[in-house]
Residue frames relative to the residue before (quaternion, step in Angstrom):
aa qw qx qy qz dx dy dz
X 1.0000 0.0000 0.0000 0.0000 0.00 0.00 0.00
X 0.5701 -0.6114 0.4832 0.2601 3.65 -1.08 1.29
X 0.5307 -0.6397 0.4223 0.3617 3.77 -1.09 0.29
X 0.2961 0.7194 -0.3495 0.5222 3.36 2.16 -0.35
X 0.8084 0.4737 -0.1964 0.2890 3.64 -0.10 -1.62
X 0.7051 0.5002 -0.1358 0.4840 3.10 1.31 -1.69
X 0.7340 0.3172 -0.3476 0.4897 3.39 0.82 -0.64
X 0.3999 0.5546 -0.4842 0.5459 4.32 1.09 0.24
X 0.7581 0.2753 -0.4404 0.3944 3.77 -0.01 -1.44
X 0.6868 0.3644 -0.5141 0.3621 3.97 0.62 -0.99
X 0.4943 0.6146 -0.5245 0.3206 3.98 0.11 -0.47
X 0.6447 0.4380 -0.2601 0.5700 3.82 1.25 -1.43
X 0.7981 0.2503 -0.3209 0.4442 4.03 -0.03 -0.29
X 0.4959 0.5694 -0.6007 0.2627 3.50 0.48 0.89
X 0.3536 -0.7412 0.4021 0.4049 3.42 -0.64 -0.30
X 0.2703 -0.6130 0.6920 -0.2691 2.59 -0.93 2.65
X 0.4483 -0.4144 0.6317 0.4777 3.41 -1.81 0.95
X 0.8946 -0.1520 0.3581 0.2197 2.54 -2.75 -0.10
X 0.7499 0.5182 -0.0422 0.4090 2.84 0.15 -2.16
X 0.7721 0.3841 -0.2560 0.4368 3.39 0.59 -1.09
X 0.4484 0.7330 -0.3124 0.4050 3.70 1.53 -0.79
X 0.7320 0.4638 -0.1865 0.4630 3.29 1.08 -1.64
X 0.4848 0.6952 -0.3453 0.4030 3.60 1.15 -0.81
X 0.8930 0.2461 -0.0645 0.3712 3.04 0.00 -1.76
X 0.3009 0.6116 -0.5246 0.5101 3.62 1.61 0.31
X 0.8168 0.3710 -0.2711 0.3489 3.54 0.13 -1.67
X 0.6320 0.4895 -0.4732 0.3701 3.61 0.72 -0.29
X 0.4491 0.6210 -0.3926 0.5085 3.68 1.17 -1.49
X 0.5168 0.6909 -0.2796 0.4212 3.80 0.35 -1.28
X 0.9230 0.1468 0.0483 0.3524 3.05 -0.59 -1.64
X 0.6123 0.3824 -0.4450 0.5299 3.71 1.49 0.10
X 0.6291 0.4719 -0.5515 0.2780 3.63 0.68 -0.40
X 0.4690 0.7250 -0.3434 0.3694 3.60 1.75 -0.76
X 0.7391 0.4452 -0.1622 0.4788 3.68 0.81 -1.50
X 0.6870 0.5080 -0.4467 0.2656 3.77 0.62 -0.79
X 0.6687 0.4468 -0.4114 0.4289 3.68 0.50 -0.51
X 0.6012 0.4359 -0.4576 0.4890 4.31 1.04 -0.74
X 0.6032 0.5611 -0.3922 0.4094 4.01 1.09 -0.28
X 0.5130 0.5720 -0.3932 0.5049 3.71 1.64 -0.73
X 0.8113 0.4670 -0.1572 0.3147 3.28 0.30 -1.30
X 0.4002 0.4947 -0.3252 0.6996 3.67 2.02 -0.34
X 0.7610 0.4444 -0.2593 0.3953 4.05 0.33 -0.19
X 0.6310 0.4140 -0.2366 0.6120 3.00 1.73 -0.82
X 0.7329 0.3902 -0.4135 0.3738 3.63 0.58 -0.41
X 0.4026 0.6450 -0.4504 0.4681 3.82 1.55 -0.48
X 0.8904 0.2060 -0.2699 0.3033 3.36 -0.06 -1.55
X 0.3302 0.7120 -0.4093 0.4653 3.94 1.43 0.80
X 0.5076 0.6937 -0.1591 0.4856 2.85 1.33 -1.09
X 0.7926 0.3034 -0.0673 0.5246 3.37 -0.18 -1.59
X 0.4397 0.5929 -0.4529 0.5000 4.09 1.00 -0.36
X 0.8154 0.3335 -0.1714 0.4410 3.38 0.16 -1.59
X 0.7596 0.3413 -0.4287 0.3503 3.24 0.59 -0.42
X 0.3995 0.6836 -0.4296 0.4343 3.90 1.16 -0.26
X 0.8367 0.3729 -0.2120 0.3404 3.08 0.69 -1.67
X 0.6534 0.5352 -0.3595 0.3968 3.79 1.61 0.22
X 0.6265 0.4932 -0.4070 0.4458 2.99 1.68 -0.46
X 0.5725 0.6052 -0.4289 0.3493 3.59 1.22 -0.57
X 0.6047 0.5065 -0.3724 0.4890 3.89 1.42 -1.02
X 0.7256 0.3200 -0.3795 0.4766 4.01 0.31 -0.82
X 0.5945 0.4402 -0.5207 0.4262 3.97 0.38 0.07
X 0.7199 0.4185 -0.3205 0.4515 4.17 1.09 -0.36
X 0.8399 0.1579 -0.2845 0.4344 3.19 0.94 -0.21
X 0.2986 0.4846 -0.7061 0.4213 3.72 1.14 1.68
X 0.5757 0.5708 -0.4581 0.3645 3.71 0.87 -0.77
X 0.7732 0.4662 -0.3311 0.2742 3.20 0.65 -0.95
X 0.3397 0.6632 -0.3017 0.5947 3.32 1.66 -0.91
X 0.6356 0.4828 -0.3768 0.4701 4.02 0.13 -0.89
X 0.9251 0.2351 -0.1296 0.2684 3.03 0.18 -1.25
X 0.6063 0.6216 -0.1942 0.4563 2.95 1.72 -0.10
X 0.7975 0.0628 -0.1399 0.5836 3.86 1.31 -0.38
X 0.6918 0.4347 -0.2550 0.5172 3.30 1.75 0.55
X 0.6385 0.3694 -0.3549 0.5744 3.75 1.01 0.12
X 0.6933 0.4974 -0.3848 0.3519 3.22 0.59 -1.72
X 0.4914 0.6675 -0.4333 0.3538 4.17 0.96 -1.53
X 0.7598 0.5208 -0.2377 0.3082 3.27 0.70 -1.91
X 0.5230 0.6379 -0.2666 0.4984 3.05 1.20 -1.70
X 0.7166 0.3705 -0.3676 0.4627 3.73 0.10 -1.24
X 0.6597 0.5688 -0.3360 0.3583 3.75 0.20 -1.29
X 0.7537 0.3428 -0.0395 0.5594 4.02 0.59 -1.10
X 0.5075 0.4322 -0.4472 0.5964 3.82 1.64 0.29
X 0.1145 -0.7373 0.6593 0.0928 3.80 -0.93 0.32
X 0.6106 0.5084 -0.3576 0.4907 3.32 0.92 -1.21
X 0.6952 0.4036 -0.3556 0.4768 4.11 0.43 -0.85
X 0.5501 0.4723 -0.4568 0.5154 3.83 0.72 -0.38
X 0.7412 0.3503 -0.4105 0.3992 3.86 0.09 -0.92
X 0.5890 0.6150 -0.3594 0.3817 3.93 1.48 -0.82
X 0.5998 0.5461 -0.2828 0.5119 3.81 1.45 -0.43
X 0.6569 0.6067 -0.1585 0.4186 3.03 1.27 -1.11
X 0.7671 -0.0561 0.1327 0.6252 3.28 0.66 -1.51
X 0.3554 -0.8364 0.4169 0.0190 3.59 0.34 1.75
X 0.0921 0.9101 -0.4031 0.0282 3.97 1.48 0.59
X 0.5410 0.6931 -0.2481 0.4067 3.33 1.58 -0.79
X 0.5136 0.5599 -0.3218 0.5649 3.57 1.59 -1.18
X 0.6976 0.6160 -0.3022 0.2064 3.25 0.03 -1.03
X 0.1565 -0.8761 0.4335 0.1414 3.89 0.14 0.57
X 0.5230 -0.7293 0.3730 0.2355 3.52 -0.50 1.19
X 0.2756 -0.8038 0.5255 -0.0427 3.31 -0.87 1.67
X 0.2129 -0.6863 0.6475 0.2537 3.37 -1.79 0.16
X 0.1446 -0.8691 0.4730 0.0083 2.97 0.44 1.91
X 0.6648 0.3607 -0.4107 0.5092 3.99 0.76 0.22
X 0.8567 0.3689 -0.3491 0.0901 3.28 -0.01 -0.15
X 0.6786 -0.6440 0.2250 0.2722 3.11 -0.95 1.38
X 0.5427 0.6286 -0.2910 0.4750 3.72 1.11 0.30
X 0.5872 0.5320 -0.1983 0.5769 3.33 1.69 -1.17
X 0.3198 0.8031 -0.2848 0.4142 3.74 1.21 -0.80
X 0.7739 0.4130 0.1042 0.4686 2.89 -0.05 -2.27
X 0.6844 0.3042 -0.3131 0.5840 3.65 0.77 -0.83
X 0.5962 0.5414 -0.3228 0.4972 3.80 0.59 -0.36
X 0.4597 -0.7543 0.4117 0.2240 3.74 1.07 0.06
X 0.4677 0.7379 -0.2937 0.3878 3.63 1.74 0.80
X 0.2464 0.6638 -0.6699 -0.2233 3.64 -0.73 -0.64
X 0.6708 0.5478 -0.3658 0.3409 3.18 -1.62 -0.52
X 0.6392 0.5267 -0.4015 0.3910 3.69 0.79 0.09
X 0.2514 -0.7085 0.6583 0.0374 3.19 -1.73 0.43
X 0.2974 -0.7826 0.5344 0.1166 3.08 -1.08 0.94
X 0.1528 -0.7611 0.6269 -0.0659 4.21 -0.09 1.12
X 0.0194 -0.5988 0.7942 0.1011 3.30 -1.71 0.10
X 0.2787 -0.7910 0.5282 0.1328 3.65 -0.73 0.88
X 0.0421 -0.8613 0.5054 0.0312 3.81 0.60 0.51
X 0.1499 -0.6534 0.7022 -0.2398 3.03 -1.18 2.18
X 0.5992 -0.5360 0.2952 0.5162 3.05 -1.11 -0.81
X 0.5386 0.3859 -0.4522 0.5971 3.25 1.54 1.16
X 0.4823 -0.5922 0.5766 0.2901 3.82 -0.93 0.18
X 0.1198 -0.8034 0.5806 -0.0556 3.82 -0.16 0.10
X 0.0887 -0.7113 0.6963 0.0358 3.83 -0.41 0.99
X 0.2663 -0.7119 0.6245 -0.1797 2.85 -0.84 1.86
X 0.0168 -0.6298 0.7766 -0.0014 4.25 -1.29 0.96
X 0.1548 -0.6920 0.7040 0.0381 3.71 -1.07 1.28
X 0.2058 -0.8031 0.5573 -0.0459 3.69 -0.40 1.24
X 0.2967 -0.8047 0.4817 0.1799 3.79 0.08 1.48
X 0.5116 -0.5625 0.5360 0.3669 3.71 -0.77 0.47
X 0.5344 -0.6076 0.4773 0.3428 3.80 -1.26 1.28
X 0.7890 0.3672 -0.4489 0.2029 3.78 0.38 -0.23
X 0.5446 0.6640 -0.2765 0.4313 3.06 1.56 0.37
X 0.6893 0.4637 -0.1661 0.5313 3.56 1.65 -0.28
X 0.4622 -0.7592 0.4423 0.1203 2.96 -0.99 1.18
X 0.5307 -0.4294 0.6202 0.3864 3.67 -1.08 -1.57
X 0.7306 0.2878 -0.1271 0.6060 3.15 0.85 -1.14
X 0.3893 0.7887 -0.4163 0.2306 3.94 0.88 0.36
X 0.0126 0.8426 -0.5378 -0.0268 3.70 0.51 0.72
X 0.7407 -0.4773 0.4228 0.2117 3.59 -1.25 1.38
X 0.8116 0.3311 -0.0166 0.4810 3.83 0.51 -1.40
X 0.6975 0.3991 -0.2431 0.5432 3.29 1.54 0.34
X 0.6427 0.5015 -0.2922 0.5000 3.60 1.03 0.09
X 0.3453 -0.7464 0.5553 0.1237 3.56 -0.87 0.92
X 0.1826 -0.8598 0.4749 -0.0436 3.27 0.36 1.94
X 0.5775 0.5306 -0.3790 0.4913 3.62 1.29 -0.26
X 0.5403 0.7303 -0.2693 0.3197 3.27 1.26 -0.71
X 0.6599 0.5824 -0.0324 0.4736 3.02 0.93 -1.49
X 0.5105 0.6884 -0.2230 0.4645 3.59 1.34 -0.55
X 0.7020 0.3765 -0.0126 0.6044 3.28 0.76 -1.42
X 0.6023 0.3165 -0.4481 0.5799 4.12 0.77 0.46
X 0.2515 -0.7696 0.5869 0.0015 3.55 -0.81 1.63
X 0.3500 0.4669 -0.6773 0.4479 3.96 1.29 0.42
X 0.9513 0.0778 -0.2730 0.1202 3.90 -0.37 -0.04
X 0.6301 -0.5811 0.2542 0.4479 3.66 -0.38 1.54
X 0.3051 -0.6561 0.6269 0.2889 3.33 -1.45 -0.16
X 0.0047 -0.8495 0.5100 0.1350 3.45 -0.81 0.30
X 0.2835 -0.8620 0.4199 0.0146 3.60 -0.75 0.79
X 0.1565 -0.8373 0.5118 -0.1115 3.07 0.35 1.99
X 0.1240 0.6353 -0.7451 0.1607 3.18 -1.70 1.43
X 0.4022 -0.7808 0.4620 0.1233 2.54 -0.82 2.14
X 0.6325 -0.5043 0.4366 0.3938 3.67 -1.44 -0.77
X 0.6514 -0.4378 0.3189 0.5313 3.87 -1.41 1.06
X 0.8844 0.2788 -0.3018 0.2216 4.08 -0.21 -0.29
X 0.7928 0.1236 -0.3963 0.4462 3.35 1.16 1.07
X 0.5928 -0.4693 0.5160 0.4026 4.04 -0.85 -0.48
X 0.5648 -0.6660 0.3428 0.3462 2.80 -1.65 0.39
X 0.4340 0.5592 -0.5122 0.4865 3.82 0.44 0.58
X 0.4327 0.7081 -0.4691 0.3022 4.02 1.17 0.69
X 0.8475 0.2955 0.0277 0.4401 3.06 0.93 -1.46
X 0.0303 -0.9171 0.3714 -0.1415 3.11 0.93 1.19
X 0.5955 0.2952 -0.3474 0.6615 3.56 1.20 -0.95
X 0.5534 0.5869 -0.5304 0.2609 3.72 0.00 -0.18
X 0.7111 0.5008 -0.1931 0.4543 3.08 0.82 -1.72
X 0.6285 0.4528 -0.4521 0.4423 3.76 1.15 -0.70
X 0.5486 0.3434 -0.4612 0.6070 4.57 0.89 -0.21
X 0.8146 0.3539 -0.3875 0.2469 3.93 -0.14 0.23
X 0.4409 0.3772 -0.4885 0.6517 3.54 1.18 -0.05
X 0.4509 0.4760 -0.6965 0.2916 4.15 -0.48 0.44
X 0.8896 0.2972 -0.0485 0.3435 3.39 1.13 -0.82
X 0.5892 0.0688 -0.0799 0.8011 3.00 2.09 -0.61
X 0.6193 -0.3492 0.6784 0.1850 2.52 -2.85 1.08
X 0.0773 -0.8023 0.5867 0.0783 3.50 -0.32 1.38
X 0.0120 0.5682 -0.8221 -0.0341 3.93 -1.76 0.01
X 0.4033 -0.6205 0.6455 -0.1889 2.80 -1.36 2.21
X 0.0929 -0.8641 0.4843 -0.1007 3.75 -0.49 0.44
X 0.1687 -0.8164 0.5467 0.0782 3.39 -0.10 1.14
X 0.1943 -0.7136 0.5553 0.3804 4.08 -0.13 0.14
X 0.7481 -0.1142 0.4199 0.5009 2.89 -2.44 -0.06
X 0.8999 0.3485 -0.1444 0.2188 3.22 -1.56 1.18
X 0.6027 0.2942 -0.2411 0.7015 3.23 1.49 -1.14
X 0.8511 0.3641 -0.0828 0.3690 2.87 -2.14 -0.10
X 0.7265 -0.4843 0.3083 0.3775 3.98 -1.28 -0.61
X 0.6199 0.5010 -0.4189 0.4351 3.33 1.35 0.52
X 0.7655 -0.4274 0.1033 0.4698 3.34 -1.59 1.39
X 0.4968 -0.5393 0.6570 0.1751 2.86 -1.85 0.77
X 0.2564 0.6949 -0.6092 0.2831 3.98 0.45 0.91
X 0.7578 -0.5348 0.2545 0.2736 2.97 -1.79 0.65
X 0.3309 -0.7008 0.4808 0.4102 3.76 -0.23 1.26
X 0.3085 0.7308 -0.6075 -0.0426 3.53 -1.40 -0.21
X 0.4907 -0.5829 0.3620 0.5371 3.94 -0.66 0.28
X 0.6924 0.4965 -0.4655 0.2396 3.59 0.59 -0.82
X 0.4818 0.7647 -0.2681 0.3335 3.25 1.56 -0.86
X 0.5622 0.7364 -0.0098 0.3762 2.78 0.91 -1.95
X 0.7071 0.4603 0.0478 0.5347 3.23 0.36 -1.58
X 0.6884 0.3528 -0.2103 0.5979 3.76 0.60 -0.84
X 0.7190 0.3220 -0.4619 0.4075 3.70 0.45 -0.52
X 0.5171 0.5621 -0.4538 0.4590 4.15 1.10 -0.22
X 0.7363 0.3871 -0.3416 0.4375 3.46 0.44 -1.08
X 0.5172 0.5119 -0.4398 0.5263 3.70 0.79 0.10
X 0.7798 0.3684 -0.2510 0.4394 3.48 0.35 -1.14
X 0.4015 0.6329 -0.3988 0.5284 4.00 1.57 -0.11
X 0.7631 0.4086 -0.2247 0.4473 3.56 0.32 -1.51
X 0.5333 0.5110 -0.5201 0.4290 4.04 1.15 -1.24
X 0.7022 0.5817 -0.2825 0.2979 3.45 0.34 -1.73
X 0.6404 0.5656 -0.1358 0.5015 3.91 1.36 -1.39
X 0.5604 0.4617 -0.3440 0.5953 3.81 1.55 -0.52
X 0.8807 0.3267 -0.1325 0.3162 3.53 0.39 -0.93
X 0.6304 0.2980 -0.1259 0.7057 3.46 1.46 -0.12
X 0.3671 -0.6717 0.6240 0.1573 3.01 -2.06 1.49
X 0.6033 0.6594 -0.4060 0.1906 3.48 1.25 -0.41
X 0.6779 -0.5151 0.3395 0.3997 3.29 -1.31 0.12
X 0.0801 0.8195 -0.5632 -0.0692 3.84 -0.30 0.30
X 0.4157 -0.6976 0.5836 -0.0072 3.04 -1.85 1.60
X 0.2246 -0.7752 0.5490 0.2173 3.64 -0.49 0.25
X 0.1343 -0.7914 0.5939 0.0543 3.59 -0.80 0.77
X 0.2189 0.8079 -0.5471 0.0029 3.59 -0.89 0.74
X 0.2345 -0.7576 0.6011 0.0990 3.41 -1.36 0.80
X 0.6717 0.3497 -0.2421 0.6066 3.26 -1.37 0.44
X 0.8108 -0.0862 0.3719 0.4437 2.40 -2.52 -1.33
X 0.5694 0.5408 -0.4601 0.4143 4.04 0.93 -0.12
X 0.4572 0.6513 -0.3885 0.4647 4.00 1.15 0.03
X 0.6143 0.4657 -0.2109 0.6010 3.77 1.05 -1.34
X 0.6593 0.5919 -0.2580 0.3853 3.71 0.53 -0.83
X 0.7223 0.3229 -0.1609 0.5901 3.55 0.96 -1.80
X 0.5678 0.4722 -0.4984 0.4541 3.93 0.96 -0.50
X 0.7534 0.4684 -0.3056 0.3457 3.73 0.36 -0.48
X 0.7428 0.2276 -0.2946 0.5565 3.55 1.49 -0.29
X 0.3453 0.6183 -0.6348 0.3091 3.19 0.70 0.89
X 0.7390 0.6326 -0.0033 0.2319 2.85 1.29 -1.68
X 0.5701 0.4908 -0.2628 0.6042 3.08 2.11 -0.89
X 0.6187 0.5150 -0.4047 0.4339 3.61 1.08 -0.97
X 0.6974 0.5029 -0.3471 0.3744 4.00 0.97 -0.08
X 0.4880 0.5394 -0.4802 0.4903 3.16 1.64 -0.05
X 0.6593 0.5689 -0.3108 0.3810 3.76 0.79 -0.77
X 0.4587 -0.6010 0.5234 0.3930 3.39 1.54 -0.22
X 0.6250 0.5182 -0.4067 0.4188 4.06 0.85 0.25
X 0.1274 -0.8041 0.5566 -0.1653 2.97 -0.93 1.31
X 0.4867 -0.7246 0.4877 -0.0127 2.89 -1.24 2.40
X 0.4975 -0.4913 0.6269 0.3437 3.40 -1.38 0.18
X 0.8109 -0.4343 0.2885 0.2656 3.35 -0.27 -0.36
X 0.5415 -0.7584 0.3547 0.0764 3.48 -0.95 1.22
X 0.2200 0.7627 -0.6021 -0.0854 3.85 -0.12 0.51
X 0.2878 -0.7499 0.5797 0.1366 3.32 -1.57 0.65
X 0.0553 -0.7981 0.5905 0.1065 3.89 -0.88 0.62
X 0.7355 0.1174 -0.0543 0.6651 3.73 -0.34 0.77
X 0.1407 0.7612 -0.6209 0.1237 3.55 -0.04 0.82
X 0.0058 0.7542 -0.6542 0.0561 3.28 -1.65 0.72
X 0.3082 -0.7252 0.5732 0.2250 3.49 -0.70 1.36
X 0.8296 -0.1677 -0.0256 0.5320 3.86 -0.14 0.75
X 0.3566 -0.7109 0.4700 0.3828 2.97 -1.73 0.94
X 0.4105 0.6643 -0.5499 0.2964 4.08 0.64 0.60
X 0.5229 0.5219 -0.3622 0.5683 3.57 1.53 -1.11
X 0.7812 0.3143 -0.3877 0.3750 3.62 0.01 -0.72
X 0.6171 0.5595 -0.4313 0.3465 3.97 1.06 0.05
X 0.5435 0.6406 -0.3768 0.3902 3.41 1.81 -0.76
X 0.8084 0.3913 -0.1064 0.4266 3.36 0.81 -1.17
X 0.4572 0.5395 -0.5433 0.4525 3.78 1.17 0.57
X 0.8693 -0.4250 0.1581 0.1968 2.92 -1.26 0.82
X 0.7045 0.3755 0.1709 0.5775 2.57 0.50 -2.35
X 0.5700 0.4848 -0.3268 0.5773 4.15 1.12 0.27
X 0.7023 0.3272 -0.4095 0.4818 3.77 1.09 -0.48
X 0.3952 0.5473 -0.6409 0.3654 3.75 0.49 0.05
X 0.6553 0.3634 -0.3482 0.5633 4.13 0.40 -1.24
X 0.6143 0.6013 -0.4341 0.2694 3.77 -0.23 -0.63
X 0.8590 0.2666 -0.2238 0.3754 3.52 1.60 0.20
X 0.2121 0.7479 -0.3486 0.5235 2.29 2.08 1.71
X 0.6909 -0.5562 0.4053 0.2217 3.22 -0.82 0.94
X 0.7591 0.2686 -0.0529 0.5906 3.35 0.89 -1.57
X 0.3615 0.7241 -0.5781 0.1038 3.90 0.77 -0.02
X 0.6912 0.4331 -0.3761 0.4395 3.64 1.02 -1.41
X 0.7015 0.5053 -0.3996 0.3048 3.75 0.37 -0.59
X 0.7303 0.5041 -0.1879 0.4209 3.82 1.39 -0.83
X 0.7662 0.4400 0.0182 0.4679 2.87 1.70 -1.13
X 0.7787 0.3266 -0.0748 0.5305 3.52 0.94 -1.10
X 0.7332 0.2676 -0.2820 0.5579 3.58 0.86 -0.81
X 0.4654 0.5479 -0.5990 0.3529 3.59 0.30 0.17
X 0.6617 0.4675 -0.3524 0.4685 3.90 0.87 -1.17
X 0.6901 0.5030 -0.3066 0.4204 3.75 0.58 -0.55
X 0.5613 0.6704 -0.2281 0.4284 3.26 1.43 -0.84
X 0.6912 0.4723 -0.1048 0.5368 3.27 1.14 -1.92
X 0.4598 -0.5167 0.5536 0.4638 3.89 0.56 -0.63
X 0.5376 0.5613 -0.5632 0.2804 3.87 0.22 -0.32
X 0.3946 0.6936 -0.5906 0.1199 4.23 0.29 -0.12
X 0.2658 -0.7092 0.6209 0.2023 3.33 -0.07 -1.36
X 0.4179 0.8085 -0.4074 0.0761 3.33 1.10 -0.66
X 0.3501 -0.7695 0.5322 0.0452 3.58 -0.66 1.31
X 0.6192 0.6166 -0.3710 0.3141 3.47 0.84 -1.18
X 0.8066 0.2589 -0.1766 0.5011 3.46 0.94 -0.51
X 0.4879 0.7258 -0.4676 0.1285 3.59 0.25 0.13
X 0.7527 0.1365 -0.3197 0.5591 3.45 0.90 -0.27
C-alpha cells in the first residue's frame, strides 16, 4: 500500500462526522487517481523541452556554419591575395630541383640540354633543348657551342611554357617528340623553379616572355613558335598578343589544355558552384582575381 492510501484509509477510520468522512475519502480518491496522469504531464513537458533545445541547438550550429562557410570564408578569400596567387600559381607543389646540373639531366632522362638564365629585369631559368638530329651519344653538355646553334635557321625555335602546377623539367617525354622538329627553350616563370622570386602576376608574367621572345628574336634568324599548356595557354595568348601591338610577328601558336579565363574555369569547378548562388560570389570571389591581375582572360586578346 502507497503512503497516499495508508494515510486516506487512517484519515477514513478516525472518528470524523459523516459528511466529513465522505469528503476526505473523495479527495484521498481523486489525488491518488491524478498523481500518475500528473507524472506523465511532467514527462511529456520535459520531452518537450529535449526536442526543442535540441533544434534550437542544431539551427544555432548550422547558421554558424552557413556563417562561416559562404560568408567569412568569401571574405577571407576576397582580402587574402596571397591564397588567390596560391590557386593561381600553385609554387608550393612544386619540388625543389637541381635545374643546372649536368648529372640531373641524365637522371631526368635528357641529353643535349643546357641550362641559361636570361637576365632582364627578371632572371628567368631557362633549359635550351638541341634538336635530335643534331645530338649524338657521345654529346657532352660542356663541349658544344649552344650559342652557336642559335644563329643556324634550318631549325625552328620553339618556346615552351609549361602549366601553373609544374616547371620546366615536367615535360620531358614531350620535349624528347619535339626537338625531332624544333630547337626547343623551356621556361620556368618568375617564381617557379630558379627564377626570381618577384611578384607573380599575368601582367608581369607576360612581360618577362615577351622579353625572353625578343632575347631569343636578337639572336636567332629562325622561325620561332610558342607552345603553351595549362595556365601556359593564358600566358602565350597574351604574348602573342602584346608582341602584335609591337608590330612583331610569331610563327605560330600551339595550345594544350586551353582555357578562355581563369574566372571561367572558377565558375565551373565543382566545389565553386555551391558559392555561385550567392549573392556576393562575383564581388568576393571573381572580381577580386580580375582586380589582382591573376585572370588570364583569353576571350579578348586579339
Amino acid at each position: 500500500m502507497t503512503d497516499l492510501s495508508r494515510i486516506a484509509t487512517e484519515a477514513y477510520s478516525e472518528d470524523l462526522p459523516h459528511n466529513n468522512k465522505r469528503l476526505w475519502r473523495a479527495n484521498a480518491a481523486l489525488t491518488l487517481y491524478c498523481q500518475p496522469v500528473r507524472m506523465g504531464n511532467k514527462s511529456r513537458n520535459c520531452c518537450s523541452k529535449c526536442l526543442l533545445g535540441t533544434f534550437l541547438y542544431l539551427f544555432v550550429l548550422f547558421f554558424l556554419l552557413f556563417i562561416i562557410v559562404f560568408v567569412i570564408i568569401p571574405i577571407v578569400f576576397k582580402y587574402s591575395i596571397g591564397i588567390q596567387k596560391g590557386i593561381v600559381f600553385p609554387t608550393w607543389a612544386v619540388s625543389p630541383k637541381n635545374y643546372s646540373s649536368f648529372s640531373d639531366f641524365e637522371e631526368f632522362g635528357i641529353k643535349g640540354v643546357k641550362n641559361l638564365y636570361e637576365p632582364n629585369n627578371v632572371t628567368l631559368g631557362v633549359w635550351q633543348i638541341l634538336p635530335s638530329e643534331i645530338l649524338s651519344d657521345l654529346l657532352e653538355n660542356d663541349d658544344y657551342n649552344y650559342d652557336g646553334i642559335l644563329t643556324n635557321k634550318n631549325y625552328s625555335i620553339l618556346l615552351y611554357m609549361h602549366g601553373n602546377g609544374g616547371d620546366r623539367t615536367t615535360a620531358v617525354g614531350l620535349y624528347e617528340v619535339l626537338r625531332k622538329t624544333f630547337h626547343i627553350f623551356a621556361v620556368d616563370y618568375r617564381g617557379y623553379g630558379d627564377s626570381s622570386k618577384a611578384e607573380m602576376t599575368e601582367t608581369g608574367i607576360v612581360g618577362d616572355i615577351v622579353n625572353l621572345y625578343k632575347w631569343l628574336k636578337d639572336r636567332s634568324p629562325s622561325s620561332i613558335y610558342i607552345w603553351g599548356h595549362s595556365l601556359g595557354t593564358g600566358v602565350a595568348t597574351h604574348v602573342i598578343s602584346n608582341l602584335n601591338n609591337e608590330n612583331i610577328r610569331t610563327t605560330g601558336l600551339i595550345l594544350e589544355g586551353p582555357f578562355t579565363s581563369v574566372t571561367d574555369v572558377m565558375r565551373t569547378h565543382p566545389i565553386l558552384q555551391v558559392y555561385s548562388y550567392l549573392p556576393w560570389f562575383e564581388a568576393t570571389v571573381i572580381d577580386p582575381m580580375i582586380d589582382n591581375d591573376l585572370n588570364f582572360d583569353s576571350k579578348n586578346t586579339f
